[in-house]
C-alpha positions in Angstrom: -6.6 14.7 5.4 -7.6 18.5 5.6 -9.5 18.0 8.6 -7.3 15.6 10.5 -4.5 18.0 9.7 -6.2 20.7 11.5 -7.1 18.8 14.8 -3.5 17.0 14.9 0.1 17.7 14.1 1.1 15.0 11.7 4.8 14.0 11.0 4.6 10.5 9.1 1.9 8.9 7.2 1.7 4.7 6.4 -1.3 3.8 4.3 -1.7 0.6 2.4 -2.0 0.3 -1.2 -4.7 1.6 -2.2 -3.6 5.3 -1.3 -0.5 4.9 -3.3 -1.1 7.4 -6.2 1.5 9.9 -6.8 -1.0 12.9 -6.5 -2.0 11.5 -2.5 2.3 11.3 -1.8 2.2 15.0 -3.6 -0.4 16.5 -1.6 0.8 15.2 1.7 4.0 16.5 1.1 3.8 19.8 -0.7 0.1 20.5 1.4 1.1 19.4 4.3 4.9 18.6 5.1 3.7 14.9 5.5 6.2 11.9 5.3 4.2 9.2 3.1 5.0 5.8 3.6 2.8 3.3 1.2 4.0 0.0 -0.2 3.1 -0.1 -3.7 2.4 -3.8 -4.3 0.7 -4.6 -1.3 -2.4 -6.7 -2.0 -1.9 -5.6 -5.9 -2.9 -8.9 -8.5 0.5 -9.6 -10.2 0.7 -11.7 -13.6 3.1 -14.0 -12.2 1.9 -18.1 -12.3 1.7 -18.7 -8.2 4.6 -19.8 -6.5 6.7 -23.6 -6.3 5.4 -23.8 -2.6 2.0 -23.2 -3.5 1.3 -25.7 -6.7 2.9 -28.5 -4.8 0.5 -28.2 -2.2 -2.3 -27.6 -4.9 -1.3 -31.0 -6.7 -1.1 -32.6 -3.1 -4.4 -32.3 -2.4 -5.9 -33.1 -5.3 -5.4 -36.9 -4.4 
């Protein structure tokens, strides 16, 4: 971030989730004056059983 920081004036940054540790959203914003925005699920296993839509079609083609 240093070095794009010094080539280009950035206002906003959107990164997925695997930048979404509280020290990168500190360091852009206290460095840098850098809006973060970083979903923090995104593409994150959950412990949740899969969804009605998706073990109906699972059962479906099993026959």
């Amino acid at each position: 971030m240093d070095r794009c920081v010094a080539n280009v004036c950035v206002h906003h940054l959107l990164a997925d989730a695997g930048y979404d540790s509280e020290s990168n959203h500190v360091y852009a914003r206290d460095e840098h004056g850098i809006v973060t925005t970083i979903p923090p699920k995104h593409g994150r296993p959950t412990s949740k059983p899969p969804g009605l839509p998706y073990m109906l079609s699972n059962e479906l083609s099993r026959f």
